[in-house]
C-alpha positions as CSV (number, residue, x, y, z in Angstrom):
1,X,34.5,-4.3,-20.1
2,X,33.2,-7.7,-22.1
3,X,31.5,-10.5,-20.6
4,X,32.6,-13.8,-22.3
5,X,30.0,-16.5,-23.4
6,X,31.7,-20.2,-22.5
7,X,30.3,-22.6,-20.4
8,X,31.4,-22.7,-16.8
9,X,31.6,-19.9,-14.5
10,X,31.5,-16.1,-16.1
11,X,34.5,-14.6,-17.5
12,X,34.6,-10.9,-17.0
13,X,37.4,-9.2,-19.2
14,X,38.6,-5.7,-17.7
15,X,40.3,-3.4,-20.5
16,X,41.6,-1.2,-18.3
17,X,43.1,2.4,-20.3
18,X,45.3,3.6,-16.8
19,X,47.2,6.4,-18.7
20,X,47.7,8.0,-22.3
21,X,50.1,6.0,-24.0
22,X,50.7,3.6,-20.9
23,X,48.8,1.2,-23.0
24,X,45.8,-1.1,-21.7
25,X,45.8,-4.1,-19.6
26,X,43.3,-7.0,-20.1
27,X,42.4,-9.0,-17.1
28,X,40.2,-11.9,-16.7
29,X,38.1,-12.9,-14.0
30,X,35.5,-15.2,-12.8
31,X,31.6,-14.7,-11.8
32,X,30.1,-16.9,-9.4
33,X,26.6,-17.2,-9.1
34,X,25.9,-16.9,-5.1
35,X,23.3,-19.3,-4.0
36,X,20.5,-18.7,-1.6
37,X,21.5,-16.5,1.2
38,X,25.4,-16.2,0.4
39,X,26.4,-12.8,0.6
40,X,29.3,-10.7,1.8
41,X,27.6,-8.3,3.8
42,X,28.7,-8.4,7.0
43,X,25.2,-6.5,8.3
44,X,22.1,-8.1,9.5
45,X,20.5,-7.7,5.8
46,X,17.9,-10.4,7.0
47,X,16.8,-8.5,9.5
48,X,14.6,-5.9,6.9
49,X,12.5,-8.5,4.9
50,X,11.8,-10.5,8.2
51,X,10.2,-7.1,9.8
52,X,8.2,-6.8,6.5
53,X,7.0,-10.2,6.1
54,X,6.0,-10.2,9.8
55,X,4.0,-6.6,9.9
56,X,2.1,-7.2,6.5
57,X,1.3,-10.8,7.5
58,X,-0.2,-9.7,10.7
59,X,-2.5,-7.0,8.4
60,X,-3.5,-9.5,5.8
61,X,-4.9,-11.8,8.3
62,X,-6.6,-9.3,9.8
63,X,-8.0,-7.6,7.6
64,X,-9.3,-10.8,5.9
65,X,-10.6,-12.0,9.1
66,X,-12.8,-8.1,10.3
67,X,-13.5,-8.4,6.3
68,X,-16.1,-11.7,6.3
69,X,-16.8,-10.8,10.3
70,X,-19.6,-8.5,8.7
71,X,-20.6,-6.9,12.0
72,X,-19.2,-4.6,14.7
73,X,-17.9,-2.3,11.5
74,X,-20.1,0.8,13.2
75,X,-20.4,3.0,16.0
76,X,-22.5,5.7,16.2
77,X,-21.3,7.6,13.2
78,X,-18.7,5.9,12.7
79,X,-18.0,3.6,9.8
80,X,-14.9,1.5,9.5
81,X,-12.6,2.2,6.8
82,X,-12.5,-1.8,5.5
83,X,-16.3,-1.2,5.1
84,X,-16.5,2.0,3.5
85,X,-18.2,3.0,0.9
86,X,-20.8,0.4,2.4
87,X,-22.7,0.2,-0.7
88,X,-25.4,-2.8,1.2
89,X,-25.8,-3.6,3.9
90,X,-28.2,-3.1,7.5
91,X,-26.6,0.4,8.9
92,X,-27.6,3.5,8.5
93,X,-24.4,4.2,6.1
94,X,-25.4,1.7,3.4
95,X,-25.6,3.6,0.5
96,X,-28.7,1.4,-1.5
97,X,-30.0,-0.4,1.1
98,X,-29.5,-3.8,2.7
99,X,-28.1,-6.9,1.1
100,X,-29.5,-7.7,-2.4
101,X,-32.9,-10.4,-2.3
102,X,-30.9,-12.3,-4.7
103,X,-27.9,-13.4,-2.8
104,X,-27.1,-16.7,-3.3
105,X,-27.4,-18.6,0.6
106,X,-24.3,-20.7,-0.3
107,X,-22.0,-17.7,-0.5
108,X,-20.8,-15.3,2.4
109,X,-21.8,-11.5,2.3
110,X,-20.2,-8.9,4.5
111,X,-20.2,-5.3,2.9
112,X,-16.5,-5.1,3.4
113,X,-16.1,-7.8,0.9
114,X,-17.8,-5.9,-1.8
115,X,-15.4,-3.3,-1.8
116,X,-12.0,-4.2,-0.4
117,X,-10.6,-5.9,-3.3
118,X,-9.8,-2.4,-5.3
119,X,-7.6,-0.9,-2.1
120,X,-6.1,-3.7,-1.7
121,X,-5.3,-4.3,-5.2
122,X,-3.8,-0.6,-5.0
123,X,-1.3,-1.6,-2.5
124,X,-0.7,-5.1,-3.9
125,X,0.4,-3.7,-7.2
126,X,2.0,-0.4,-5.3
127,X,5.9,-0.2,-7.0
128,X,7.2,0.6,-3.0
129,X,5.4,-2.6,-2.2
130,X,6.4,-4.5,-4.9
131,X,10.1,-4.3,-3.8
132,X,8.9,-4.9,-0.2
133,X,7.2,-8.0,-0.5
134,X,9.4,-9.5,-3.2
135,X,11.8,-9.3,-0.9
136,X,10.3,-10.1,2.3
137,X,8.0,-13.4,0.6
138,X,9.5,-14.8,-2.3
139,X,13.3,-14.1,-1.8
140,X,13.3,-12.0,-5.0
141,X,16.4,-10.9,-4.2
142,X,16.3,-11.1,-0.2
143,X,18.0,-8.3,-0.4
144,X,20.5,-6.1,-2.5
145,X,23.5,-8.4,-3.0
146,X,22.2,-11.6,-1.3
147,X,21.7,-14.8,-3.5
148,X,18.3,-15.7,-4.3
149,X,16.9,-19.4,-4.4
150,X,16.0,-19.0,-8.5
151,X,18.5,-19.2,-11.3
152,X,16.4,-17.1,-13.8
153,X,14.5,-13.7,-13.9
154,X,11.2,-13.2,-15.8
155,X,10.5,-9.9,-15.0
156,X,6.6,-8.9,-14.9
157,X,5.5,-10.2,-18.3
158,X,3.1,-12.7,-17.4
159,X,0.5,-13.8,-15.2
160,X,0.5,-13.5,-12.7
161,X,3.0,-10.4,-12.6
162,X,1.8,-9.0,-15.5
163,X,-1.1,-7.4,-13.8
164,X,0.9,-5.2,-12.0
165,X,0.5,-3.1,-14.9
166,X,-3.3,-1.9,-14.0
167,X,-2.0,-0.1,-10.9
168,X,-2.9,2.9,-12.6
169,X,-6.5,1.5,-12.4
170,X,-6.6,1.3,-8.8
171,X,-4.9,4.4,-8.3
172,X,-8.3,6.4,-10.0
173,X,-10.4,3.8,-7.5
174,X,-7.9,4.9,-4.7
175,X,-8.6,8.6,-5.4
176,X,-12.1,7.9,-5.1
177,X,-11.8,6.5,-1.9
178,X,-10.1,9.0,-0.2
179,X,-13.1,11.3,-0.9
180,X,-15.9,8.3,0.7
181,X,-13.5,8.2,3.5
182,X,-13.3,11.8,3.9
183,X,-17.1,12.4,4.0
184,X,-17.3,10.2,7.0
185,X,-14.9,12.1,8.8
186,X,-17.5,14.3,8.7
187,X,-20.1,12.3,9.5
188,X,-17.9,11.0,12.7
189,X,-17.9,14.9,13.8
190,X,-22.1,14.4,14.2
191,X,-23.6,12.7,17.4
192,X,-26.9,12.5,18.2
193,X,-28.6,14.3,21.7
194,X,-29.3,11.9,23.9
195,X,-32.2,14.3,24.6
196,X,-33.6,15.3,21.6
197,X,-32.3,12.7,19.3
198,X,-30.9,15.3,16.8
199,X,-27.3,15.5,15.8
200,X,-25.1,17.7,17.7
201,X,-21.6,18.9,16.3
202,X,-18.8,17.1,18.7
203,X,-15.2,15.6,18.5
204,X,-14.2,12.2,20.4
205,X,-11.5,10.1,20.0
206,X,-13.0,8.3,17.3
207,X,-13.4,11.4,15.4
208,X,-9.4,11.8,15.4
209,X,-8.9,8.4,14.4
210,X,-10.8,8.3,11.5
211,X,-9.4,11.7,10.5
212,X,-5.7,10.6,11.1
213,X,-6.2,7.7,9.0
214,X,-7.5,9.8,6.2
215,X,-4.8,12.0,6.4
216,X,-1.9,9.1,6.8
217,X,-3.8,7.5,3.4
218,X,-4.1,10.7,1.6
219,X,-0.5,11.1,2.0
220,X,0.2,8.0,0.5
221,X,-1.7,8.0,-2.2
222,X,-1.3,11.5,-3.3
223,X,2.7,10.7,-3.4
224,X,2.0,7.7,-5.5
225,X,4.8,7.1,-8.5
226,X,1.9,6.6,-10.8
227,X,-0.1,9.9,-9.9
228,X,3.3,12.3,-10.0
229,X,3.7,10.8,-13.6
230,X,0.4,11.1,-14.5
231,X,0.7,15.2,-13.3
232,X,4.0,16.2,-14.7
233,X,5.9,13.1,-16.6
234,X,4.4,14.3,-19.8
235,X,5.4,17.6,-19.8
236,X,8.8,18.8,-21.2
237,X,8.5,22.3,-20.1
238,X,7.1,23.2,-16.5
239,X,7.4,26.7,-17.4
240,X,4.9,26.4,-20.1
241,X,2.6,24.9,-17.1
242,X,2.6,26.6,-13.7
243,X,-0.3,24.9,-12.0
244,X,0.9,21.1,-13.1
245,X,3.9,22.6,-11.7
246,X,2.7,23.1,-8.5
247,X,1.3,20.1,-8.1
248,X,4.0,18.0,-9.1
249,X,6.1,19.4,-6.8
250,X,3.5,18.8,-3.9
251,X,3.3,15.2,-5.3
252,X,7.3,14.7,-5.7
253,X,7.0,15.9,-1.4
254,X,4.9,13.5,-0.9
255,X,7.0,10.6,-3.0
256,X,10.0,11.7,-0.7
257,X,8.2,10.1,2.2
258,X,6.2,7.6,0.0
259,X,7.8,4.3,2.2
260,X,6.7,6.2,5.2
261,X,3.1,7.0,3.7
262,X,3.0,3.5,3.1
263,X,3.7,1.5,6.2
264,X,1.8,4.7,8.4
265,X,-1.5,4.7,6.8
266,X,-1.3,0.6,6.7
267,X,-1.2,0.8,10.4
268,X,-3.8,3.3,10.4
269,X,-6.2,1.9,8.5
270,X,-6.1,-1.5,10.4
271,X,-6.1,0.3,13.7
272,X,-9.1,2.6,12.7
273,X,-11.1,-1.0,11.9
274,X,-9.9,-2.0,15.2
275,X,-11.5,0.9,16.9
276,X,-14.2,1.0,15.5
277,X,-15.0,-2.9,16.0
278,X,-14.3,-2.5,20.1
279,X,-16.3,0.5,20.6
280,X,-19.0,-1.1,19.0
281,X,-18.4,-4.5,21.1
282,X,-18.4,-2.6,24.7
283,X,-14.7,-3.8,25.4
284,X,-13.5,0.2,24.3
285,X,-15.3,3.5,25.6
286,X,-15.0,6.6,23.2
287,X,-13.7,9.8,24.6
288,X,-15.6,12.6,24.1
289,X,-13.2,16.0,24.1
290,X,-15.8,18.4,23.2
C-alpha cells in the first residue's frame, strides 16, 4: 500500500495479492482531508468531550477561586486537601509558622497558593488527561475519526507542550503528597474534649471524607503510566525480580482503572475542600459516628 505525493487530494494505491498466482490488482483512490466536525459516525461522538470540558471547567474555577479565598480551609482537625501541606500560614497545621514578614503588600497570599501548583501540574501533564482535554478544549482531534479545525500536527516538541515531559517530576511531588495528606487523616481521627481540652480518638463524617479522598487519589496516582514504568519498564526479566514484580502488577491494577482514578479522586478532592470550607462557615454540621 503506497501513498502518492501530487498535489491535490491524496492518492492511495492498494496492491492487493488476492491469491497465489491470481496476480495483483492496483487500485487508486482518493483521501480527503475532513474539516472541523465532518465525520461518519453516526453516534453522538460530541457528547464525550462536551461532559469533559464541562466537569473539569467547573473544578478549575473552583479550585482557583477556594485557592486565593485563603480562609475557611480548617475545621477542627481538619485541613483541606487544596491547603495541605500548609507550609505558612495562621492554623494550627502550618508547618513554619505564619506568613513570611517579607511578603510583598502588592501580592495576594493564601497558603493554598504556595503549594497547589505541583498537583496540579501532575494532572495537567497526566497522559489520561492529556487525551481528555485535547479533546474536550482544543479540538485535538474532537474525537477519534472526527475532523479537527488545524491542518498540521506538531506533536509535543515545543513550548508550551514540550513540558509535558517533567510529568515524571510531579509524579515524585505527587508521591509526596499522598503521605502529607495521609498524616492528616490522622489528625482528622483526633478531637479535642470539650471538657478537658485534650484530644480524644473519634470518627465523624469529616474523618471519612478526608480518608476517602486519600484513598480515591492514592489510587490514581499509584496506577500512574509514569510510576508502573519507572517499577518494571526497565526490567527484561520479572523472574530475575520478584518484589518489582509484585508491584508492577499492583501498579498495572491500578492503570486498568487509571480513567476511573482520575475523574473519582478529582471529585473528591474538590468535594473534600468543599466540606471542609462549610463546616467551617456554620452552613454544614459534622456528624460525629463515634
Amino acid at each position: 500500500m503506497t501513498l502518492a505525493n501530487r498535489k491535490g487530494p491524496s492518492i492511495l494505491r492498494l496492491s492487493l495479492n488476492y491469491g497465489i498466482g491470481k496476480g495483483i490488482v492496483d487500485m487508486d483512490t482518493s483521501l480527503t482531508r475532513s474539516g472541523f466536525g465532518q465525520t461518519a459516525r453516526p453516534d453522538a461522538w460530541w457528547l464525550q468531550p462536551a461532559v469533559v470540558f464541562l466537569v473539569l471547567s467547573s473544578f478549575v474555577v473552583y479550585a482557583t477561586w477556594a485557592a486565593f479565598q485563603g480562609t475557611h480551609y480548617t475545621f477542627g482537625p481538619y485541613l483541606s486537601p487544596f491547603y495541605s501541606p500548609e507550609l505558612f500560614g495562621d492554623s494550627p497545621h502550618s508547618l513554619f509558622g505564619p506568613k513570611p514578614s517579607g511578603w510583598p503588600t502588592w501580592l495576594p497570599f493564601s497558603p493554598a497558593l504556595l503549594i497547589l501548583g505541583l498537583p496540579a501540574g501532575f494532572r495537567l501533564t497526566c497522559y489520561y488527561y492529556r487525551g481528555a482535554y485535547y479533546k474536550a478544549f482544543w479540538a485535538d482531534p474532537p474525537s477519534c475519526t472526527v475532523g479537527e479545525p488545524r491542518k498540521r500536527y506538531r506533536g509535543e516538541r515545543s513550548l508550551p507542550l514540550v513540558l509535558q515531559n517533567v510529568h515524571r517530576l510531579f509524579l515524585y511531588a505527587a508521591l509526596v503528597f499522598l503521605v502529607f495528606l495521609a498524616h492528616d487523616v490522622w489528625g482528622a481521627m483526633w478531637f479535642a474534649d470539650p471538657g478537658t481540652g485534650q484530644a480524644k480518638f473519634g470518627i465523624r463524617l469529616g474523618t471519612i471524607v478526608l480518608a476517602t479522598n486519600v484513598v480515591l487519589l492514592s489510587g490514581y496516582t499509584l496506577g500512574c503510566h509514569t510510576l508502573r514504568h519507572l517499577i518494571g519498564g526497565f526490567l527484561d526479566q520479572f523472574s530475575k525480580a520478584p518484589v518489582r514484580r509484585r508491584l508492577y502488577n499492583c501498579a498495572s491494577c491500578f492503570n486498568r482503572r487509571h480513567m476511573v482514578w482520575a475523574w473519582c479522586s478529582l471529585v473528591s478532592v474538590a468535594f473534600a475542600d468543599l466540606y471542609v470550607r462549610m463546616c467551617s462557615m456554620g452552613v454544614w454540621s459534622d456528624w460525629r459516628i463515634f
